[in-house]
C-alpha positions as a LaTeX table, in Angstrom:
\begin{tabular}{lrrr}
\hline
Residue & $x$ (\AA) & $y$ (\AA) & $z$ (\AA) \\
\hline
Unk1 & 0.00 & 0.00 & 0.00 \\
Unk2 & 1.16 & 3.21 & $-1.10$ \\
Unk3 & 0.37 & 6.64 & 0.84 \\
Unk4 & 0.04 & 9.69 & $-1.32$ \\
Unk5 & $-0.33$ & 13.55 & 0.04 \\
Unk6 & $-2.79$ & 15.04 & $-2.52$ \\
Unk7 & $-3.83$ & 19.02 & $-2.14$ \\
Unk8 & $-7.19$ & 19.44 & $-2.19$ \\
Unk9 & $-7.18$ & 22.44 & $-4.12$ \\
Unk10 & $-9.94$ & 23.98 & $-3.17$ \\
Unk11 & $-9.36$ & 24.27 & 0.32 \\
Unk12 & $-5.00$ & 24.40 & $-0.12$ \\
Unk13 & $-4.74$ & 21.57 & 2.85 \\
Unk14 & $-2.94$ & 18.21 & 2.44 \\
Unk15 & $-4.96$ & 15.32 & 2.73 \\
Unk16 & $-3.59$ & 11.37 & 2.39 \\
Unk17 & $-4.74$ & 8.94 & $-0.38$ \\
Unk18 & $-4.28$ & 5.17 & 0.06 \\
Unk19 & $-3.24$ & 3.74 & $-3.27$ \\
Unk20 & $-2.65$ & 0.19 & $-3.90$ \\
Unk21 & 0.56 & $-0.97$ & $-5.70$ \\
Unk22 & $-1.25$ & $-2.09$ & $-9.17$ \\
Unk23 & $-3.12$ & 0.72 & $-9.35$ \\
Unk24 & $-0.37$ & 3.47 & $-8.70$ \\
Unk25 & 1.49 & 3.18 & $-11.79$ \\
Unk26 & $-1.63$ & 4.01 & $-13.40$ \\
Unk27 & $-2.34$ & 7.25 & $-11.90$ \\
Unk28 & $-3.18$ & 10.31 & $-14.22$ \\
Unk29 & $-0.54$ & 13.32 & $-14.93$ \\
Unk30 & $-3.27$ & 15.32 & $-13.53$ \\
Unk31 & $-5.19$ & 15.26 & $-10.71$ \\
Unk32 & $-8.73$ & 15.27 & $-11.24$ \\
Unk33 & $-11.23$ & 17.20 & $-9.44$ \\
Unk34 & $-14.50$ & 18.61 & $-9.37$ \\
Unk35 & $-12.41$ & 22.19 & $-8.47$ \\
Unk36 & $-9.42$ & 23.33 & $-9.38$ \\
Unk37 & $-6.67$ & 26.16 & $-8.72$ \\
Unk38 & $-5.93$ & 28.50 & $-11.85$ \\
Unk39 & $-3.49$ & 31.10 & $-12.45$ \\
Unk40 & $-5.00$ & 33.16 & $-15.13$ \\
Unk41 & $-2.70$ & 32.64 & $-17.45$ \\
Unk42 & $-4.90$ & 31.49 & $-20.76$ \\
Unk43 & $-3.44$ & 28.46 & $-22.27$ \\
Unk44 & $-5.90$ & 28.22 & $-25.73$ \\
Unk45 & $-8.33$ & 30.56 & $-26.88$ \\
Unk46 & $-10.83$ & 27.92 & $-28.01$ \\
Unk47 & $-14.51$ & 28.17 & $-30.20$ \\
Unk48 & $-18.07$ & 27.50 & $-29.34$ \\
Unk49 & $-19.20$ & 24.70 & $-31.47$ \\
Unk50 & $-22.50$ & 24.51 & $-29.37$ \\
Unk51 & $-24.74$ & 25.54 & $-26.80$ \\
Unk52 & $-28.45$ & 24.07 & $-25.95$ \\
Unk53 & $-30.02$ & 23.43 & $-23.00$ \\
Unk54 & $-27.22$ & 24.02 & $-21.05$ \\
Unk55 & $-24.80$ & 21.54 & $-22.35$ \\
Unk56 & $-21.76$ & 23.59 & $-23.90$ \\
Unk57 & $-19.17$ & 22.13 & $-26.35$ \\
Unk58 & $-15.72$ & 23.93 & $-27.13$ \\
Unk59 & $-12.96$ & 23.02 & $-29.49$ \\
Unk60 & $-9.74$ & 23.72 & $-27.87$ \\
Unk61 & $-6.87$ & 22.61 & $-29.33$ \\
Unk62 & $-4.97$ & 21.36 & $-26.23$ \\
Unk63 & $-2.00$ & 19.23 & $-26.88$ \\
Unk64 & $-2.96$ & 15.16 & $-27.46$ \\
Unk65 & 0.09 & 13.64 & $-25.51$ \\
Unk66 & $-1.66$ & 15.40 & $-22.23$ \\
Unk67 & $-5.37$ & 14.09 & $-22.77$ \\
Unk68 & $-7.98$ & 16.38 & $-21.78$ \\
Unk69 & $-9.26$ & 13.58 & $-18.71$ \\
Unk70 & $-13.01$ & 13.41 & $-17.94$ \\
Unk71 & $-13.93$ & 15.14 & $-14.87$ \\
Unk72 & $-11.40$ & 17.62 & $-15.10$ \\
Unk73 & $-11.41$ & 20.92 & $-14.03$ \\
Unk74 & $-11.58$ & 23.89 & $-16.69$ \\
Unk75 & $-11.29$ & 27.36 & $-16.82$ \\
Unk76 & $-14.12$ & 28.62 & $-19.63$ \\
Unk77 & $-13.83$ & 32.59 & $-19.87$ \\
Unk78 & $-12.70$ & 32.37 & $-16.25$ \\
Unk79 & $-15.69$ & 29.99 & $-14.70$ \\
Unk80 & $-14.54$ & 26.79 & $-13.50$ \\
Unk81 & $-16.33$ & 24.14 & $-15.35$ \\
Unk82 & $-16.33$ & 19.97 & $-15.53$ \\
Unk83 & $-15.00$ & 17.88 & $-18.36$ \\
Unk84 & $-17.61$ & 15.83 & $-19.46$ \\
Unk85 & $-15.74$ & 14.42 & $-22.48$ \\
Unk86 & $-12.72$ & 14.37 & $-24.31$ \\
Unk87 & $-11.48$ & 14.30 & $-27.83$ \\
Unk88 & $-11.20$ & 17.66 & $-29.69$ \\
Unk89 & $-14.11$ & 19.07 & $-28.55$ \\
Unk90 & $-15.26$ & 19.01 & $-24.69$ \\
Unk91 & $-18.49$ & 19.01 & $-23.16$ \\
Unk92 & $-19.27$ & 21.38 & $-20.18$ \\
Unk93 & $-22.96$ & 21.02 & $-18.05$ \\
Unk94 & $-23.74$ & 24.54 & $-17.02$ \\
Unk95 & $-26.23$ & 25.58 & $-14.09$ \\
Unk96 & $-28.43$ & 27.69 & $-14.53$ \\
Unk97 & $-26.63$ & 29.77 & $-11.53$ \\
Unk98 & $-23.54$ & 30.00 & $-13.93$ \\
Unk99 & $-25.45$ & 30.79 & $-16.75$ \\
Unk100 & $-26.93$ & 33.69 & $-14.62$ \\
Unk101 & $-24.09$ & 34.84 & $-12.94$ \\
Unk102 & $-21.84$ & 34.96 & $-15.66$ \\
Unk103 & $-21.27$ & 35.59 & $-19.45$ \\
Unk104 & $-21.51$ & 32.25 & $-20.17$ \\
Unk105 & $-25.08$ & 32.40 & $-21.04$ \\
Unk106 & $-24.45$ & 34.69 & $-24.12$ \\
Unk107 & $-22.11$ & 32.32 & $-26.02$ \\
Unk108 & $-22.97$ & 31.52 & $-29.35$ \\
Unk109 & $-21.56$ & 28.83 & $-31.99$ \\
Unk110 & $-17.88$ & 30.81 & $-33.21$ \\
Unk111 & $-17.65$ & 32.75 & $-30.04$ \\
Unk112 & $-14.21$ & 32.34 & $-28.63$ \\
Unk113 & $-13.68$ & 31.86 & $-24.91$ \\
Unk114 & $-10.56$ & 31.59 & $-23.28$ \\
Unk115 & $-9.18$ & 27.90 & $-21.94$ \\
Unk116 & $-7.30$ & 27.67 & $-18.88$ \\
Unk117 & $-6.50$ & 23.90 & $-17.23$ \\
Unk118 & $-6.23$ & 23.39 & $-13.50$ \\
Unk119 & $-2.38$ & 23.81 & $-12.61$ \\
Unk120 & $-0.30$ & 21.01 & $-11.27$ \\
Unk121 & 1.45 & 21.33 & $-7.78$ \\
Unk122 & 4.67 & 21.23 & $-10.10$ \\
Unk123 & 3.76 & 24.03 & $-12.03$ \\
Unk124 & 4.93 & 27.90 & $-11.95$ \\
Unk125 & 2.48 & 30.52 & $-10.63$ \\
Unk126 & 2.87 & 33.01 & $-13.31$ \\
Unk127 & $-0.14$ & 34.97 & $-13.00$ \\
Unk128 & $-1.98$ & 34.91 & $-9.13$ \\
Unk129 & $-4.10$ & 32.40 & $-7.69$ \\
Unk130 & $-7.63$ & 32.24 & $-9.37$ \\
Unk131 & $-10.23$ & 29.87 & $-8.64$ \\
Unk132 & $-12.83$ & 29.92 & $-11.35$ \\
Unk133 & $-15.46$ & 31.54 & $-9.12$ \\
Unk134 & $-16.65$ & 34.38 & $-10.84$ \\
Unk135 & $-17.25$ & 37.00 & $-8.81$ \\
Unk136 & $-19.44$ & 39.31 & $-11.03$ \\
Unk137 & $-19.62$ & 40.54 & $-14.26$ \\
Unk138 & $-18.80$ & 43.82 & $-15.71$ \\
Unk139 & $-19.23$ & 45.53 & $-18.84$ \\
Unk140 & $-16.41$ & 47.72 & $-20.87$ \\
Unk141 & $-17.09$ & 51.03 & $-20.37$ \\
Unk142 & $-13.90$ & 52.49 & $-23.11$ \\
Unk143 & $-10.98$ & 50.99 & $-24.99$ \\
Unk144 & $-8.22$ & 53.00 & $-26.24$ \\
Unk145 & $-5.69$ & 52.12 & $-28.19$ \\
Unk146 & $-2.26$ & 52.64 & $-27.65$ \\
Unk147 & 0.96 & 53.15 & $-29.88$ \\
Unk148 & 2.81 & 50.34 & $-29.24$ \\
Unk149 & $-0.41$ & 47.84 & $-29.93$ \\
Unk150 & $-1.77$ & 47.83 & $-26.05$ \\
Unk151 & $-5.07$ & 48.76 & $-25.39$ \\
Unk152 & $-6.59$ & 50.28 & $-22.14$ \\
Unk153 & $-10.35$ & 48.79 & $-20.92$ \\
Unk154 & $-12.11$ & 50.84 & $-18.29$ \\
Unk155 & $-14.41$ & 48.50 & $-16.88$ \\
Unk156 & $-17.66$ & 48.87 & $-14.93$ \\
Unk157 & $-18.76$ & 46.08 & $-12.30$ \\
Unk158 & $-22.06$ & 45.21 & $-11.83$ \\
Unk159 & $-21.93$ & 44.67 & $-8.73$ \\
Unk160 & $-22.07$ & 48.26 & $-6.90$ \\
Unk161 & $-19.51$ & 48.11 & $-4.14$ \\
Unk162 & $-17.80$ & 45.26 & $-5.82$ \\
Unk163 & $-14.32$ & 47.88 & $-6.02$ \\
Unk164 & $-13.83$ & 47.39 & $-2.30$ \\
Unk165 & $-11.29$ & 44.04 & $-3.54$ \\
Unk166 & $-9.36$ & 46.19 & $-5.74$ \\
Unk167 & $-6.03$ & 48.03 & $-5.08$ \\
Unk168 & $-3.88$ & 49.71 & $-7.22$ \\
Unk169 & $-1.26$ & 47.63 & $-8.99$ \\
Unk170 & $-3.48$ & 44.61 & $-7.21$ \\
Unk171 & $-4.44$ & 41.42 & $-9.25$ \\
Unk172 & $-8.20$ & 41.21 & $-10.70$ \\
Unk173 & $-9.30$ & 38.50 & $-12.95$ \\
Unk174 & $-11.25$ & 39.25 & $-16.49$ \\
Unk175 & $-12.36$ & 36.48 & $-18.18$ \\
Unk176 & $-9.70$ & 34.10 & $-16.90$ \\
Unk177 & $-7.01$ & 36.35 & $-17.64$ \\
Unk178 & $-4.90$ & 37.45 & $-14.81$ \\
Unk179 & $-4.55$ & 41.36 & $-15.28$ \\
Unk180 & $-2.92$ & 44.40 & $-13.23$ \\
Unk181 & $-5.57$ & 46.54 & $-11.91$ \\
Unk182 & $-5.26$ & 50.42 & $-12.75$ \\
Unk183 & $-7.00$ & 53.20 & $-10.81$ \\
Unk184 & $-9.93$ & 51.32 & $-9.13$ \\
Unk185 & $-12.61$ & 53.30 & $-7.57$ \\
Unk186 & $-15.96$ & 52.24 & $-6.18$ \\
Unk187 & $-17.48$ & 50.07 & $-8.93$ \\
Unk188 & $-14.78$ & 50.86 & $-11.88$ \\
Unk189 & $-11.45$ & 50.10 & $-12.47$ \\
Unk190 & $-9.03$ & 50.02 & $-15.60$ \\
Unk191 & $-6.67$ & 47.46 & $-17.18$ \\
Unk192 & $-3.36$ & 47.93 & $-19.43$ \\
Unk193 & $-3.96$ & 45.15 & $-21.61$ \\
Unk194 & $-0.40$ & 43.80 & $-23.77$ \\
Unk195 & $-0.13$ & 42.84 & $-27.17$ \\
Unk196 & 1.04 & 39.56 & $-26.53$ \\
Unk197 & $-2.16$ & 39.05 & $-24.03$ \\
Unk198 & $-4.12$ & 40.75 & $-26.69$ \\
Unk199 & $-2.81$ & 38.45 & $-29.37$ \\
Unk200 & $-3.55$ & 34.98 & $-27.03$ \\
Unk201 & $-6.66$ & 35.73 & $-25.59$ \\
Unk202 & $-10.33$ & 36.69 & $-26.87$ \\
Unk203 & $-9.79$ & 39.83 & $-25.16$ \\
Unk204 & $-9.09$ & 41.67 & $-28.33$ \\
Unk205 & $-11.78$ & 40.86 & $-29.64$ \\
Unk206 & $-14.11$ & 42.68 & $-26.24$ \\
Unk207 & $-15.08$ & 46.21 & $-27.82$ \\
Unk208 & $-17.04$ & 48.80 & $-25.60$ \\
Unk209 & $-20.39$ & 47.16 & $-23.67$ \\
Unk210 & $-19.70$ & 44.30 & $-23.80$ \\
Unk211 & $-19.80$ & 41.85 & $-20.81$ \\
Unk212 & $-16.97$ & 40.20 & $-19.04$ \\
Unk213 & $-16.28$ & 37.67 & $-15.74$ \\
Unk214 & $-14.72$ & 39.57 & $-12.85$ \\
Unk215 & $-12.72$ & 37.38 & $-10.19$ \\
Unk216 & $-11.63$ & 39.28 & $-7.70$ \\
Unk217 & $-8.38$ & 38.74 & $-5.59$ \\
Unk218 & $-9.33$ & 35.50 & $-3.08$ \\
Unk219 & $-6.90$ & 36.92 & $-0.21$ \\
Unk220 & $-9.01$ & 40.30 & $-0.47$ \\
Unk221 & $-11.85$ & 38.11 & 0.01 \\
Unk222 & $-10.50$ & 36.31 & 3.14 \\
Unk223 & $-8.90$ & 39.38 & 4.70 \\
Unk224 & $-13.18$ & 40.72 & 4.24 \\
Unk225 & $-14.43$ & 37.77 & 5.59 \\
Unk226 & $-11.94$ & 37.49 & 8.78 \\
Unk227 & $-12.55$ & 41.04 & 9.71 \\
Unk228 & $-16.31$ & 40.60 & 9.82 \\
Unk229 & $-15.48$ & 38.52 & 13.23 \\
Unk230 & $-13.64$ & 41.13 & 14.33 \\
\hline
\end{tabular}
């Protein structure tokens, strides 16, 4: 009998897993969960092929030597989803809570949504720790262009006090991608958006009202939540 410490990484504690010797050698390059941890760094912008009844497909384009495994966690435009399938195009069941709460609900067939997998425990935190819980959603309020091929979005949350998680130079989340947050105020804030983020993410395609998924910072969250007891 093997013993395995496995990070449940929705709660970041350590937990043990009994695994028996013959099954061990099988176990999957990732571990598979009904949550995952994300960094907000967008791996694949991928395409709606379909949405009814609240059963989404996506083609993604994700590498075939590291299977997309069913039951995986998913980043879809920042909303952690399930894997129902896999093959070149993956299934997704949403809620009708997810559909409500996020842009999810407006996808059509040829909409592209940004693709983030759950990171390993190996893996480099390059962006900040998201969890695929969108927060809110907010709508682009401007976009200017810059010289050099950036772009600025002013952003307007939905949610009216919702700029109480935001700091300047903090970390905010906009449709899974992990941004720099830029004169925040009450319920608006701004982004300096990169060409190379442009370039691999659907973000350049966002023009002015449209809707995006707002994660805000999860220690923000915490440091709100332990100070209520206070």
């Amino acid at each position: 009998m093997i013993v395995q410490h496995e990070l449940n990484r929705s709660t970041a504690s350590l937990r043990c897993v009994a695994l028996s010797t013959s099954t061990s050698s099988r176990i999957p390059p990732r571990l598979v969960h009904n949550e995952g941890v994300f960094t907000g760094l967008v791996q694949r912008v991928g395409q709606v092929v379909q949405f009814e009844a609240g059963r989404l497909s996506v083609s993604h384009g994700f590498d075939i030597s590291d299977p997309i495994q069913v039951g995986e966690s998913i980043a879809v435009n920042g909303c952690c989803l399930t894997a129902l399938n896999s093959g070149d195009s993956i299934d997704f069941d949403l809620s009708e809570e997810t559909i409500r709460r996020t842009n999810l609900g407006f996808l059509q067939p040829g909409s592209a949504v940004n693709l983030e997998r759950a990171m390993r425990l190996s893996d480099r935190l390059g962006g900040h720790l998201v969890q695929g819980h969108v927060d809110s959603t907010g709508f682009i309020r401007s976009k200017e262009h810059g010289v050099d091929g950036s772009v600025v979005l002013q952003v307007e949350l939905n949610e009216p006090t919702g700029g109480r998680y935001l700091i300047d130079k903090g970390s905010v989340t906009l449709d899974g991608v992990s941004l720099t947050v830029v004169q925040p105020a009450l319920n608006t804030f701004a982004c300096w958006i990169i060409p190379h983020t442009l370039a691999n993410t659907n973000l350049q395609e966002r023009e002015v009202g449209d809707r995006v998924n707002v994660e805000f910072d999860v220690l923000a969250k915490h440091v709100e939540r332990l100070l209520s007891f206070r």
